[in-house]
Every structure is written in structure tokens, then in C-alpha cells.
Steps between C-alpha positions, in 0.01 A plus 500: 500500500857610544734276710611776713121559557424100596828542725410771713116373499668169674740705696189713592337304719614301834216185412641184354173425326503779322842468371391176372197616355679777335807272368206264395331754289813547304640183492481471122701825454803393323706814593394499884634074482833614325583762749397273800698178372854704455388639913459192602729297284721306801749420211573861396679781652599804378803594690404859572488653876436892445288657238623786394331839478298562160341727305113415367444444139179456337440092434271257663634196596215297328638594217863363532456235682723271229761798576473422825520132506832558243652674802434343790658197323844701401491524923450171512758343316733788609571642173514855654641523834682805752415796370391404175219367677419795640502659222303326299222469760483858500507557147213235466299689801509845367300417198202426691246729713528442867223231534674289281810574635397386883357166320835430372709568847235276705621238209851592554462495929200215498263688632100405482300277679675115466239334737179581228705508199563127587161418567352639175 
């Protein structure tokens, strides 16, 4: 299963339990643990307040997850910054179709459910 697809099945429904049991069911998924621990990460931040307006390309994010990772660490350590940033956030979001895309910006914002991710 797609992450965007176990995302929106947690953000889905209003239950607890069922978050859990759906975070539980994927809980070996490698991709889904990557894009939760750079979320969640209280150590990282990535320095960006507005995402700009893209364009949808044709990627999944479960496929460049390691291209992901890459960036989120040149925000990191602040090796792009103003409107560089920018810039290269929305050159790395337009290669990738919109559910990919709205993965990446609830990384970006640190958006998804913190009280059962922490649980699982």
C-alpha cells in the first residue's frame, strides 16, 4: 500500500483504535517509518513557512524516498536557505503527482496524527 493511501486511511477516521490498528498493520513498512521519523524528528527543522504553488509531475513518493530524505537534510543543516529554499522545494515537488506531493508538505508542516504515531 501507498503511504499517501495509509495516511489518509489514518486521517480517515476520528477512532484512536483504529489509527493504531492501521499504523500497526504497517509498522514494518520501511518507507511509511522514514517519512514518519523526519515528521516527527524533534531535532530537525526545515526552516520553511509557505509552500509555494506547484505544478504535478508524475512520481510516487515510494519511490524516492532516499531523494527525499537527501533533501529534507539540505533543510536541515541549512545548506539552501531564502529563496533558494523555495526554490528548491518547488523544483523537488513538481516532479511528483499530487498524492505524493501532499505527503511531502504534511512532512514539511508536521502534519499527521503524533498521539498514535507515538504509540505504535
Amino acid at each position: 500500500m501507498f503511504i499517501y493511501n495509509i495516511l489518509d486511511a489514518v486521517g480517515n477516521t476520528t477512532k484512536k483504535n483504529e489509527k493504531l490498528a492501521i499504523l500497526t498493520e504497517y509498522s514494518n513498512n520501511d518507507a511509511l517509518k522514514t517519512i514518519l521519523f523526519q515528521c516527527y524528528n524533534p531535532y530537525r527543522n526545515y526552516y520553511i513557512k509557505k509552500i509555494p504553488k506547484v505544478t504535478t509531475g508524475v512520481n510516487k513518493l515510494d519511490e524516492h524516498i532516499p531523494a527525499l530524505v537527501k533533501l529534507l537534510d539540505c533543510l536541515d543543516k541549512r545548506l539552501v536557505t531564502g529563496t533558494a529554499l523555495t526554490n528548491t522545494v518547488k523544483s523537488f515537488l513538481e516532479g511528483f503527482n499530487a498524492e505524493s506531493q501532499d505527503v511531502i508538505i504534511r512532512v514539511l508542516k508536521r502534519i499527521f496524527a503524533r498521539e498514535s504515531v507515538q504509540r505504535v
